[in-house]
C-alpha positions as CSV (number, residue, x, y, z in Angstrom):
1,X,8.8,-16.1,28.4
2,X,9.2,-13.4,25.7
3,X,7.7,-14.2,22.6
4,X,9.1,-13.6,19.3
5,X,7.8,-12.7,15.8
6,X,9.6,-12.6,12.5
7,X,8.5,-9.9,10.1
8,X,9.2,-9.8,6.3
9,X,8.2,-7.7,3.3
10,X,9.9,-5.9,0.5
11,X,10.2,-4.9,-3.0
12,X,8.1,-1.5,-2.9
13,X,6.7,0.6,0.2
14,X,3.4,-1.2,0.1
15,X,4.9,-4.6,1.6
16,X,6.2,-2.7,4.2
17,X,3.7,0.2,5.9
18,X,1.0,-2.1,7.5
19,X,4.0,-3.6,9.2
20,X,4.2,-0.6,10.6
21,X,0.7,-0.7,11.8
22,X,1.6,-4.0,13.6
23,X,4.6,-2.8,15.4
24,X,3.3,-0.9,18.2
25,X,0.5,-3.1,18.8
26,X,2.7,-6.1,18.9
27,X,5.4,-4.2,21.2
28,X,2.2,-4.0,23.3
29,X,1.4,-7.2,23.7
30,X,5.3,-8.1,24.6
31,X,6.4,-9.6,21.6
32,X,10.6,-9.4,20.7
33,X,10.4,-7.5,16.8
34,X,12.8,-9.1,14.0
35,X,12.2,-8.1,10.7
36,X,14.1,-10.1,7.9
37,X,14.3,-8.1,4.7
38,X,17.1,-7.1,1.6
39,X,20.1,-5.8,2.1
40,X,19.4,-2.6,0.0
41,X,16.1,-2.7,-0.3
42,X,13.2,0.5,0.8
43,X,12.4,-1.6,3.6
44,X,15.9,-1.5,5.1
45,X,16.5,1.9,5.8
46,X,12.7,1.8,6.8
47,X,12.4,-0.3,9.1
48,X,16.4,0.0,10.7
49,X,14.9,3.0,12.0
50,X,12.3,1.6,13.8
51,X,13.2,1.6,17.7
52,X,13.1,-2.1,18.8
53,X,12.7,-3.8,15.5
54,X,16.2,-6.1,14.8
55,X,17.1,-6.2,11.2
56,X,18.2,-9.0,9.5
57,X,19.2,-9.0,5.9
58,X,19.2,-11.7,3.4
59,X,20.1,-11.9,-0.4
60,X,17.0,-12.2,-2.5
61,X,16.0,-11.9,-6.3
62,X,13.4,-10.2,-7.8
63,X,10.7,-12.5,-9.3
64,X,10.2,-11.0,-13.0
65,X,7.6,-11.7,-15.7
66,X,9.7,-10.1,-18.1
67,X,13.1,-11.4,-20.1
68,X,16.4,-10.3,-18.0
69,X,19.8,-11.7,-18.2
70,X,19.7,-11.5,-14.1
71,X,16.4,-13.6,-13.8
72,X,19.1,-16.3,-14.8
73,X,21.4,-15.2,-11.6
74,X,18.8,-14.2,-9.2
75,X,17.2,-18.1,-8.5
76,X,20.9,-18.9,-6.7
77,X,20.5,-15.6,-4.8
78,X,16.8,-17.0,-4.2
79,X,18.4,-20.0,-3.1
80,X,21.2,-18.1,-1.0
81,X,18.5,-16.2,1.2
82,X,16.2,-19.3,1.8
83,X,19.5,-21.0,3.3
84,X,20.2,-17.4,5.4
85,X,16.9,-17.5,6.4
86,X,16.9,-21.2,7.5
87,X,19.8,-20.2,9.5
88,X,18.3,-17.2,11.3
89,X,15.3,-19.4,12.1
90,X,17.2,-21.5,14.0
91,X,19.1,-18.6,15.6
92,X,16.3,-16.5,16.4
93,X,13.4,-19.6,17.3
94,X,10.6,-17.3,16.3
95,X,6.8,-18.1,17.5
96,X,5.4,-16.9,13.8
97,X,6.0,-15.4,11.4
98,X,4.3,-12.5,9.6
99,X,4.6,-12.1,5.8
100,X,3.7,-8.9,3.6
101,X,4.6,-10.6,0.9
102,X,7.2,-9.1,-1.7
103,X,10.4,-11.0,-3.4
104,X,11.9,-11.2,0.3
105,X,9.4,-12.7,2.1
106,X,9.8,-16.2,-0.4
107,X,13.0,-17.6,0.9
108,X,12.1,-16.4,4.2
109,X,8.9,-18.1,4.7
110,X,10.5,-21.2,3.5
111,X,13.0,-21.0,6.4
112,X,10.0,-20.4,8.5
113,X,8.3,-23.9,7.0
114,X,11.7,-25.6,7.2
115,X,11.9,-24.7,11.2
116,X,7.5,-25.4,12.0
117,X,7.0,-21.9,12.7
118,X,3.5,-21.1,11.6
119,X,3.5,-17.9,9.1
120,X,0.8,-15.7,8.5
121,X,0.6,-14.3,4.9
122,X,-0.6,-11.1,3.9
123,X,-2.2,-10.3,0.3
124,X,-3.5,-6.7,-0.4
125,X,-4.4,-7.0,-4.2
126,X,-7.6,-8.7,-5.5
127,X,-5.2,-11.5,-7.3
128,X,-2.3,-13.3,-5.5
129,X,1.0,-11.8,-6.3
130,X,3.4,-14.5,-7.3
131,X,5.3,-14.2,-4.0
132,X,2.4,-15.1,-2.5
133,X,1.3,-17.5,-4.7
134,X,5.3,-19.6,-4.2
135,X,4.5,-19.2,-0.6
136,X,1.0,-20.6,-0.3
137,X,1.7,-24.3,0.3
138,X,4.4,-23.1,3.0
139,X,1.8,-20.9,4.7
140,X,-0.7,-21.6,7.7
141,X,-3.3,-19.2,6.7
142,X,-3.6,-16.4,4.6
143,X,-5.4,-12.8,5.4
144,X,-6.8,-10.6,2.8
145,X,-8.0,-7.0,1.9
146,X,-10.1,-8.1,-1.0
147,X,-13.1,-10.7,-0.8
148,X,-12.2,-12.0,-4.0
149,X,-8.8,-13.0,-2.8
150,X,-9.7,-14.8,-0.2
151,X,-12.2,-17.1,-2.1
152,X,-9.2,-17.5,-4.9
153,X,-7.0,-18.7,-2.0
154,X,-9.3,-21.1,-0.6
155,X,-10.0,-22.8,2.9
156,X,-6.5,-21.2,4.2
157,X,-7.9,-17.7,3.6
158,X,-10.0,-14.9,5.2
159,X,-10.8,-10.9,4.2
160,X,-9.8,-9.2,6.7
161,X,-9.0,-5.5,5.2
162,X,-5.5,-3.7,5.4
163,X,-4.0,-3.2,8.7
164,X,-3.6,0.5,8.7
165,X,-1.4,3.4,10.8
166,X,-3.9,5.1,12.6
167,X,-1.6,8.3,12.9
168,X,-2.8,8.7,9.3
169,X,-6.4,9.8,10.4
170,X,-5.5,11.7,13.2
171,X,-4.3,14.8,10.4
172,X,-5.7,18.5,11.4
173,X,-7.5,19.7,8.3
174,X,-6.3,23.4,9.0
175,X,-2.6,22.2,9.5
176,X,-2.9,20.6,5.6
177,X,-4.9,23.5,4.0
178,X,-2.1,25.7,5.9
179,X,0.6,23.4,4.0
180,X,-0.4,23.8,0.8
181,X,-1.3,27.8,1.3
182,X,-5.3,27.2,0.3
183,X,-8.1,29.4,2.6
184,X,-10.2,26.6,2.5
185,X,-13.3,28.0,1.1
186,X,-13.2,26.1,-1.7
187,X,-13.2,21.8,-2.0
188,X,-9.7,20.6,-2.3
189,X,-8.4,18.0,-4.3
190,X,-5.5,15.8,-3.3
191,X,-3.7,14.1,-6.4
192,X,-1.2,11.1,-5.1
193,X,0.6,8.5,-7.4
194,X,3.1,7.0,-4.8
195,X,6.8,7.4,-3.4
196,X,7.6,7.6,-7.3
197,X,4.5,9.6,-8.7
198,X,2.6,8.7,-11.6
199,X,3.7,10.6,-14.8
200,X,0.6,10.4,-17.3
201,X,-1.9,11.2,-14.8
202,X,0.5,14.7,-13.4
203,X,0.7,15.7,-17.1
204,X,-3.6,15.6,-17.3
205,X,-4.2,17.1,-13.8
206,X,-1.5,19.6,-15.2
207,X,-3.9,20.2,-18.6
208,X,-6.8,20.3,-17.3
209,X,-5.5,23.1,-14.3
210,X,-7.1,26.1,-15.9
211,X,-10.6,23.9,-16.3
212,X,-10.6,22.7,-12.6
213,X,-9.0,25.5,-10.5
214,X,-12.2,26.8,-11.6
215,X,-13.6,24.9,-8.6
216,X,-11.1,23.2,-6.7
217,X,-7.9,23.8,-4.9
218,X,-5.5,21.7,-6.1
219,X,-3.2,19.4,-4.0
220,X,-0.7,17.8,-6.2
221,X,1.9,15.0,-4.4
222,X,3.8,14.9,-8.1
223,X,6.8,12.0,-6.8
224,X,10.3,12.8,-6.4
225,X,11.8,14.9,-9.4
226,X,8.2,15.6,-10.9
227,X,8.3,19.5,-9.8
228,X,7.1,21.9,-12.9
229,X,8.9,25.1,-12.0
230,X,7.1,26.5,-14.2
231,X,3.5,26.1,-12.3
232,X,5.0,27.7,-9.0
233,X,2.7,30.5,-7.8
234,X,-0.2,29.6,-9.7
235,X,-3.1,30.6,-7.2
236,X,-5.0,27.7,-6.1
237,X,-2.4,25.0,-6.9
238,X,0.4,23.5,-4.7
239,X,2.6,20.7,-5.7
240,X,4.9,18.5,-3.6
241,X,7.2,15.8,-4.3
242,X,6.3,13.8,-1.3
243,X,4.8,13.9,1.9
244,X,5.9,12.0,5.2
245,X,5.2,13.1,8.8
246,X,2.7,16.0,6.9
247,X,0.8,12.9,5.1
248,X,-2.0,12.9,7.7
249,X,-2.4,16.9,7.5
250,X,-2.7,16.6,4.0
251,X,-5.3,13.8,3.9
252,X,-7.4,15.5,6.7
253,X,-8.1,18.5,4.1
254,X,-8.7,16.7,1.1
255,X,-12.2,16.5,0.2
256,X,-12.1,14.7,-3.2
257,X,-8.9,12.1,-3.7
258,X,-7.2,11.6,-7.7
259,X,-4.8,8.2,-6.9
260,X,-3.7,5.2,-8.5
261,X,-5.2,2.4,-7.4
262,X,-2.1,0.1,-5.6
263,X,-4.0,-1.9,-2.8
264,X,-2.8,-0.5,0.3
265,X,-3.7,3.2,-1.2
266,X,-7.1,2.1,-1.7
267,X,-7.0,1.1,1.9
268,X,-6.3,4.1,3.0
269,X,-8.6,6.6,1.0
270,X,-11.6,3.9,2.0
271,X,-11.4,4.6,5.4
272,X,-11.1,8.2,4.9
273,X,-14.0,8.4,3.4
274,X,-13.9,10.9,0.8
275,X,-15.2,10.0,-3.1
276,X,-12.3,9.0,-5.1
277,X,-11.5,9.1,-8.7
278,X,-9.3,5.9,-9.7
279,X,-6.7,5.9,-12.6
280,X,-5.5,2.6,-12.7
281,X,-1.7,1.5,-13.6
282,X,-2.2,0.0,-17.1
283,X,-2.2,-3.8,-17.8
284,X,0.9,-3.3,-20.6
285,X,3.1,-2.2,-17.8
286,X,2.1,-4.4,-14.9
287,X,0.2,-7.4,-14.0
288,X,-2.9,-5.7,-14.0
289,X,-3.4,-5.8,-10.3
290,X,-4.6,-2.2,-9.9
291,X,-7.2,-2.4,-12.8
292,X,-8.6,-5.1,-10.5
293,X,-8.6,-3.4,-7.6
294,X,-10.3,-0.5,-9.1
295,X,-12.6,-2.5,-10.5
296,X,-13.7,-3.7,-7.7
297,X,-14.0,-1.3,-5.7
298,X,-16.1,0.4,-8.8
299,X,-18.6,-2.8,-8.7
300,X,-19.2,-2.0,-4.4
301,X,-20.1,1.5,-5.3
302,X,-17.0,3.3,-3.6
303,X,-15.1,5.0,-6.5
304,X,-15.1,6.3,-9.4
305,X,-12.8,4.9,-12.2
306,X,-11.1,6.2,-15.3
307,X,-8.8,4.2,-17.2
308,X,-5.2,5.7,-18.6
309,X,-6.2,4.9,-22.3
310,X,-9.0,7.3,-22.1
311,X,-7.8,9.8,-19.9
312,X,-7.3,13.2,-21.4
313,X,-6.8,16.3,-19.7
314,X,-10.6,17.0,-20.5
315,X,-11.7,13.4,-20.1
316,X,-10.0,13.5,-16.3
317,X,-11.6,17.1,-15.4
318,X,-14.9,15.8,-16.6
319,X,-14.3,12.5,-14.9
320,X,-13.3,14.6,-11.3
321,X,-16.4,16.6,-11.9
322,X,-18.2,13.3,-12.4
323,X,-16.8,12.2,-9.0
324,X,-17.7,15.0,-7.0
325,X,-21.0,15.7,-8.2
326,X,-21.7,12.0,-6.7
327,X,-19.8,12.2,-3.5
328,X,-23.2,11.8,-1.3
329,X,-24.1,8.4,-2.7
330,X,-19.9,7.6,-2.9
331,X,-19.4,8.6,0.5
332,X,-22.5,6.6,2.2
333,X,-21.1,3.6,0.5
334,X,-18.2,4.0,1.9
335,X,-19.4,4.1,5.3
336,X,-21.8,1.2,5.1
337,X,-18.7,-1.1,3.6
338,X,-17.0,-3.7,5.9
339,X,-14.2,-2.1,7.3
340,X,-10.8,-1.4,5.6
341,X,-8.6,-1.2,8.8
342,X,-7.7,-4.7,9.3
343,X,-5.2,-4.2,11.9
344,X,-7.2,-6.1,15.0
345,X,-8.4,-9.1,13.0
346,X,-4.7,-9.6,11.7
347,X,-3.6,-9.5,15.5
348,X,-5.7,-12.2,16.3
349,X,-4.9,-14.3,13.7
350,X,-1.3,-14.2,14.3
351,X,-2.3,-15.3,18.1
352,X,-4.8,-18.2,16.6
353,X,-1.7,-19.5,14.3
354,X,0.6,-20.6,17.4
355,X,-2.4,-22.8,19.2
């Protein structure tokens, strides 16, 4: 008999790409695919493209810390997808469920609870994300990238890393330094702020170009409408908006990584390997998640860290020189942490959760 797994996620591209690591290994192992996510959301176009996934959409309201007139209308659209999702439940008969967490994945792991199927919950950040944190006393256990988590989230917890899209590490270095037009005889520098880039740390790296194209090549993934025209041509320097099937190219000739510090990013760039340089998203304009991760990533000896109130565009190149003067000790640390793939642990989990 075909077994069946519910997937859920949503809200920004991080609830949805180690879903994607999953997939193939769960297609594998036989299982029938149905991801339940918005109606709009990133995830929907996402994950509609993936062949053999079903989609499901259900309504769902974003979970705000901040005054809105709609955090008054979203709780009955809340309410609205927990009763969709109760009804897919029952239509669908799922083994487990699989949640990355997100404003989504609330009414659909009460559905799942509601029904008895088990649900496994993912958390990438060092803190619970309120999602998570309504979803806890519906969830059967609850996997982890960071250790601190995991003791924060008690008995129901384990670390177990970030499961990861091995096509990601499988990039030909001369392929990426052939993409951004570099020789390669000089160390490269990749600079990535996400799908949406990250504005104060372009307009440093953008300073401080003259200072470090002294020494580097300069990789610059700016976000979509972040171009400067006016930096075209400059020798040694190549900005994109965004990279998708070229990611892996890009990542294979970096050999010093500039990057927020959003969970499943940090993922990533640890088991690359290369010495990183963390600017974290600033407290005043989120929960303060990424500070945390950076942190602690700083305290195990893997990065570098620089916060956005004392970046400058001379603070930042003396911070990247910083980095790379110490990538020997940065990059042995790196390889003698626990792993940060933690696609085969998550697997097994989600077997252990239907004995």
């Amino acid at each position: 008999m075909t077994k069946k797994i519910v997937l859920t996620g949503g809200g920004t591209l991080g609830h949805v790409t180690p879903h994607l690591a999953l997939i193939p290994h769960l297609q594998a192992a036989g299982y029938e695919i149905h991801y339940i996510g918005t109606e709009n959301g990133m995830e929907a176009p996402k994950m509609r493209s993936v062949p053999g996934v079903i989609y499901h959409a259900v309504k769902s309201g974003k979970l705000r810390r901040y005054h809105s007139w709609q955090n008054f209308t979203d709780p009955f659209r809340v309410i609205a997808g927990a009763f969709q999702s109760a009804r897919l439940m029952g239509k669908i008969k799922p083994d487990v469920v699989f949640s990355k967490g997100g404003f989504v994945a609330v009414p659909v792991v009460f559905g799942a609870w509601l029904h008895g199927v088990p649900v496994l919950c993912h958390e990438s950040d060092l803190t619970p994300g309120l999602a998570n944190k309504l979803c806890r006393p519906f969830a059967k256990r609850f996997a982890t990238t960071f250790p601190e988590c995991a003791e924060a989230l008690g008995e129901k917890a384990e670390m177990t890393g970030t499961p990861l899209r091995p096509e990601l590490f499988q990039g030909s270095r001369e392929k990426g330094l052939k993409l951004f037009g570099f020789r390669g005889d000089r160390p490269v520098l990749l600079m990535m702020g996400g799908s949406s880039g990250a504005q104060s740390v372009n307009e440093s790296l953008r300073g401080a170009l003259n200072d470090l194209l002294k020494d580097f090549d300069i990789a610059h993934i700016c976000g979509r409408g972040n171009l400067d025209a006016s930096l075209e041509g400059t020798p040694g320097y190549c900005q994109k908006e965004f990279l998708d099937a070229e990611l892996p190219d890009a990542l294979a000739a970096a050999d010093l990584v500039l990057s927020r510090a959003g969970a499943n990013a940090l993922g990533e760039f640890q088991h690359l390997g290369r010495p990183m340089l963390l600017i974290p998203y600033p407290k005043g304009a989120s929960r303060g998640d990424q500070i945390l991760n950076a942190r602690s990533l700083e305290k195990r000896g893997l990065c570098h860290v620089l916060m956005q109130e004392e970046m400058t565009p001379e603070s930042l190149a003396k911070a990247l020189r910083k980095t790379w003067e110490d990538r020997k000790t940065l990059e042995q640390a790196l390889r003698d942490a626990p792993p940060a793939d933690g696609t085969q642990r998550v697997l097994e989990m989600i077997e252990e959760i239907q004995r």
